[in-house]
GUKE-847885 format. One record per residue (C-alpha): residue in three letters; x, y, z. Coordinates in steps of 0.2 Angstrom, whole numbers, plus 2048, in hexadecimal, padded with zeros to 3 digits. Last residue first. Example, Ala and Ser with C-alpha at 12.3 -4.5 7.8 and 13.67 -1.06 7.14 Angstrom:
<sites>
Ser8447FB824Ala83E7EA827
</sites>
This chain:
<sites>
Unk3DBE4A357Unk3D0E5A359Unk3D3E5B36DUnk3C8E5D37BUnk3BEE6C382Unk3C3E78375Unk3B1E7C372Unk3B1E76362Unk3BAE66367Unk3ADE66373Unk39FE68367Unk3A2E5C35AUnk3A6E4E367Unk397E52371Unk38CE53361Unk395E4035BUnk38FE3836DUnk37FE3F36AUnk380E37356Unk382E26360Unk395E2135CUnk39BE13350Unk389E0E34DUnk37AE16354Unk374E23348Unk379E1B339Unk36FE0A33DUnk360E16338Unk366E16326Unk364E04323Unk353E02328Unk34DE1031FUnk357E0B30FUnk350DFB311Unk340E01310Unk340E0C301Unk348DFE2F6Unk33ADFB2EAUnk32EDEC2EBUnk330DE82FCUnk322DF32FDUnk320E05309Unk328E112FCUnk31CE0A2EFUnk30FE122F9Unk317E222F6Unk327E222EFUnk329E352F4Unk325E2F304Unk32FE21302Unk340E2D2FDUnk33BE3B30AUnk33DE3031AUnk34FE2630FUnk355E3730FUnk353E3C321Unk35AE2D326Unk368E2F31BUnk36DE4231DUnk36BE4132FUnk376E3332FUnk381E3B323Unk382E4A32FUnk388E4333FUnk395E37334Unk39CE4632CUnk39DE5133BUnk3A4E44344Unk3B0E43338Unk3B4E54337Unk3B8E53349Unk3C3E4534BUnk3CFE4D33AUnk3DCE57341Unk3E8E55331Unk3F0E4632BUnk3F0E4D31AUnk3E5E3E314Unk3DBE3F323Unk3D7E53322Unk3D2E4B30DUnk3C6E3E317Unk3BEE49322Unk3BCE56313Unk3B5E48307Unk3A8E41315Unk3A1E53316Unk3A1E55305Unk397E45303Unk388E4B30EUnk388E5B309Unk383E562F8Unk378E47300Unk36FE52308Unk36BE612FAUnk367E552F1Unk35AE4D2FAUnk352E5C2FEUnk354E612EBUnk349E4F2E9Unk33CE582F5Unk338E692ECUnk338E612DDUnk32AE572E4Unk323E652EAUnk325E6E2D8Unk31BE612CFUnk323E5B2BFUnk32CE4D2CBUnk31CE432CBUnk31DE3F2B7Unk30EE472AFUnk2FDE412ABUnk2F4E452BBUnk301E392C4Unk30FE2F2BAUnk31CE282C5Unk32EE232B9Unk335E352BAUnk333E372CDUnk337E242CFUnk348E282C8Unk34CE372D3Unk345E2D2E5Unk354E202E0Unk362E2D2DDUnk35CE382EBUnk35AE282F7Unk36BE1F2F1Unk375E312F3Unk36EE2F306Unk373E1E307Unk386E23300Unk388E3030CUnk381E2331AUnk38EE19314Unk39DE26313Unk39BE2D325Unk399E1A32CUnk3AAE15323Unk3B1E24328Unk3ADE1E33CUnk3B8E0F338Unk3C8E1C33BUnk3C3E26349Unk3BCE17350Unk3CEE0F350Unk3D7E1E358Unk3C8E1F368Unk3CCE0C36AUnk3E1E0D36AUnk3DDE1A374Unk3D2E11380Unk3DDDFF37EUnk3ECE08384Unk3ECDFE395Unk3F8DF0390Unk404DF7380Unk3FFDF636EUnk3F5DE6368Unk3F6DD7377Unk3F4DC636CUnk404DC336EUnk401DBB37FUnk3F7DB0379Unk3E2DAD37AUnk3D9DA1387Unk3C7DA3386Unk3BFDA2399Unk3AFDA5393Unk3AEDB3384Unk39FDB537FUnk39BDBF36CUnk38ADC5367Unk389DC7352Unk385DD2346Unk386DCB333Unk382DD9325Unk377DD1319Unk368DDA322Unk36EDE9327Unk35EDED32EUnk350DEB33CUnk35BDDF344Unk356DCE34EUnk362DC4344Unk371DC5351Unk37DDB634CUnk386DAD35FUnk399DAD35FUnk39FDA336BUnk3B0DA4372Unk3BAD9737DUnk3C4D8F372Unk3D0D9A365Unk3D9D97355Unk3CDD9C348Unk3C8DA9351Unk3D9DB3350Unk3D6DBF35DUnk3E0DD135DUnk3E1DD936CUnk3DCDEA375Unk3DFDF1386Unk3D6DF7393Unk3D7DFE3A4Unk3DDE113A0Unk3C9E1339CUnk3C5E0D3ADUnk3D3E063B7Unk3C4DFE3C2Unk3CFDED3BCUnk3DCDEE3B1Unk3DCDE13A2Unk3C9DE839FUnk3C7DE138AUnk3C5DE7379Unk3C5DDB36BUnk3CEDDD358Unk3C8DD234DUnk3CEDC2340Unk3C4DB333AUnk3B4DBD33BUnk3A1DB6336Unk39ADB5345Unk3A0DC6349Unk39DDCE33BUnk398DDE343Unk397DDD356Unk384DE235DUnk38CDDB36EUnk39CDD5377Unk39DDC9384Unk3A9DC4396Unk3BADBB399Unk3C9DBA38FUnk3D7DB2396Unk3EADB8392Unk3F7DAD38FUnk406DA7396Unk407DB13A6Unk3F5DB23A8Unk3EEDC23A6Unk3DDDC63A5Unk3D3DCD399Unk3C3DD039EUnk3B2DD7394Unk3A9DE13A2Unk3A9DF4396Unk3A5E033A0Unk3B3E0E399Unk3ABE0D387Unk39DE1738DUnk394E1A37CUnk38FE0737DUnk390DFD38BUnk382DF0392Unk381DE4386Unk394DE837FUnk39BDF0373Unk3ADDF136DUnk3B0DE2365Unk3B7DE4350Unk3B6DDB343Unk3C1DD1334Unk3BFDC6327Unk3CFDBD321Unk3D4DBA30FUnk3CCDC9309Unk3DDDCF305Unk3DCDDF310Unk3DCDD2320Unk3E6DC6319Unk3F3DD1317Unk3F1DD9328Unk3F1DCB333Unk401DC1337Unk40DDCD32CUnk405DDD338Unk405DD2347Unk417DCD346Unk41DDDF343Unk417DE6354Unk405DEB354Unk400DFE356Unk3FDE09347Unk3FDDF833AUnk3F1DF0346Unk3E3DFD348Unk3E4DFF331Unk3E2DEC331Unk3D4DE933FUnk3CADF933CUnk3CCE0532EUnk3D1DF3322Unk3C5DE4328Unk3B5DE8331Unk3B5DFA32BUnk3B9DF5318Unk3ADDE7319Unk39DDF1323Unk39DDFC313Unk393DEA30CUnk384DEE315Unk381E0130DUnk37CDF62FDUnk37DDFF2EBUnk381E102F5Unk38EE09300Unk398E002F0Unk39AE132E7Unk39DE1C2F6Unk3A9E102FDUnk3B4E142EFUnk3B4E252EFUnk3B6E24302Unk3C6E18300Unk3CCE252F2Unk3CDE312FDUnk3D5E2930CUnk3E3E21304Unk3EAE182F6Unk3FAE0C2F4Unk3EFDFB2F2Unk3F4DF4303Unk3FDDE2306Unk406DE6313Unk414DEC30BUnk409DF7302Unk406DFF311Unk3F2E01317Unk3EBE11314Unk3DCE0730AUnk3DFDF3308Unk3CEDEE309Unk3C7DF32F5Unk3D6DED2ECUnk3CEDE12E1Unk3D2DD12E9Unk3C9DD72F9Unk3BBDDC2F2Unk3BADCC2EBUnk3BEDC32FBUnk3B0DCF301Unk3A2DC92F7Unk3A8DB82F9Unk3A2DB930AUnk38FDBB306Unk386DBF315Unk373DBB315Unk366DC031EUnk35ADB7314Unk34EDC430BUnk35BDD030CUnk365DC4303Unk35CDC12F4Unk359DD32F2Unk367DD92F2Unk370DCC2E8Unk371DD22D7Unk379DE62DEUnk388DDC2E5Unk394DD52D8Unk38FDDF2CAUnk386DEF2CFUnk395DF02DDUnk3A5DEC2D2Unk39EDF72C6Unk39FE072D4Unk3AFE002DCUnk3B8E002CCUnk3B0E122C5Unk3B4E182D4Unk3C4E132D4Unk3C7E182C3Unk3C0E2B2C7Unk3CCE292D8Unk3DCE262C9Unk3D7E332BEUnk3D5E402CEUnk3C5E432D7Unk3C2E562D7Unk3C0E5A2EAUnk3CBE652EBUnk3CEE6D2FC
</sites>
């Protein structure tokens, strides 16, 4: 494996890295503070390319794959780790899970606009009560001859206030456990019956809207169905495989936003006449950082070259993700310590790289569920899809 970025990935990069101090890194601040969302953000990124990974031209893709989607989100991830949420929420999730299973229709209907920046997408997979165990979900989906009628609520959903487009997973067989559910594409714009409640009560990811969803008695078409009735577990399982990059590369990036970070103040901090980073523990700390981040980022590269090649890649991504968020709440521990008091203001971003990286561990998969997907496929108990 080479991991040597190409001309073109050096010009991506250089895009999504300008593209995130110019259109993103002013805000931070002013909208941690409010908890605000910036839609325009995403149109932009939209416009630019930055949505339409994997995804066929035809479609409205940019013509570039896995690699360059991780060098990309890299760059924007480390700025503002809140803003990966985009390419997960509208291209690895809804746009790349429709063009694998949706019928022709569907993928004109909602795919450009999805990887255009037009639509913003999501999504709904977790409910109060289920998390890891997928199986368990309440969420109904019953079938009406005409239509389909939706029945039930969905929890901690990214962008789910804010969505016109998403994917929802639903029970259309009852007590058929995991062979019981199926998956559709909802058009919120279009659609009575569903509110969508904004969760502020987070300890991080501020700007990122999260959001309850209840479904009562929502009548959604016949087309909606995406794949065939009863897939909805492997369509599920596929999807994650996908969107769970997006985690591996932003808590990458996090971690590289500690070292980087924690680097500077080492130089700018004068203690007993000399910058901080002179003293050999402190050296000793920022190559702890390094050394994270380093391995971090390979690991994300080697998931995402195996998904380039359409290799066996469900394990190395685990692995990626698994480690990243080590990588990133352990990064963001050692940054305000190294900031010292300062690390515990608002005046530096130590704390919101704490807050932000401890989301890592749950989202997408807890990092237990991640161990036991490492360590089957290792043991030959399941499969390295």
């Amino acid at each position: 494996m080479d991991f040597g970025l190409t001309e073109e990935q050096q010009m991506v990069q250089d895009m999504a890295k300008r593209f995130a101090e110019d259109e993103i890194a002013p805000y931070i601040e002013e909208d941690e503070e409010n908890h605000h969302y910036r839609r325009e953000i995403l149109t932009k990124m939209g416009e630019l390319g930055l949505l339409g990974w994997s995804i066929p031209e035809e479609y409205g893709g940019n013509g570039m794959g896995w690699m360059e989607a991780v060098t990309a989100l890299y760059e924007i991830a480390k700025v503002h780790t809140s803003w990966r949420l985009s390419i997960s929420g509208n291209c690895w999730g809804p746009a790349f899970t429709i063009n694998e299973y949706g019928t022709e229709e569907q993928k004109q209907k909602y795919i450009p606009g999805l990887v255009s920046g037009e639509f913003v997408g999501s999504f709904a997979i977790t409910e109060a009560n289920v998390g890891s165990d997928v199986g368990a979900m309440k969420t109904t989906a019953e079938d009406k001859g005409d239509h389909w009628l939706l029945n039930g609520s969905k929890m901690w959903i990214s962008g789910g206030h804010t969505c016109d487009v998403g994917l929802v997973y639903a029970v259309t067989r009852e007590g058929g456990g995991v062979k019981g559910l199926s998956c559709f594409v909802i058009d919120y714009r279009d659609i009575e019956g569903c509110e969508r409640i904004p969760i502020h009560s987070k300890v991080g990811m501020w700007p990122a809207p999260t959001s309850e969803l209840v479904f009562e008695n929502c009548k959604i078409p016949k087309d909606a169905l995406l794949g065939e009735e009863g897939k909805g577990f492997q369509i599920c399982m596929w999807m994650l495989n996908n969107t769970r990059m997006g985690c591996a590369t932003g808590s990458a990036a996090l971690a590289a936003a500690c070292g980087e970070g924690a680097a500077q103040y080492c130089n700018e901090r004068i203690q007993f006449g000399q910058p901080i980073g002179k003293f050999q523990a402190i050296q000793h700390q920022i190559a702890t950082l390094k050394l994270e981040e380093d391995a971090a980022k390979y690991l994300v590269y080697r998931a995402a070259w195996l998904k380039e090649n359409k290799l066996p890649s469900q394990q190395a991504t685990s692995i990626a993700k698994v480690y990243g968020c080590k990588a990133a709440v352990e990064g963001a521990n050692l940054a305000m310590k190294i900031y010292g008091a300062y690390g515990y203001s608002t005046e530096y971003p130590c704390g919101r790289w704490l807050r932000d990286a401890k989301q890592f561990e749950t989202l997408e998969g807890t990092s237990n569920i991640h161990m036991g997907i490492i360590g089957g496929i290792e043991l030959g108990y399941q499969p390295n899809r």
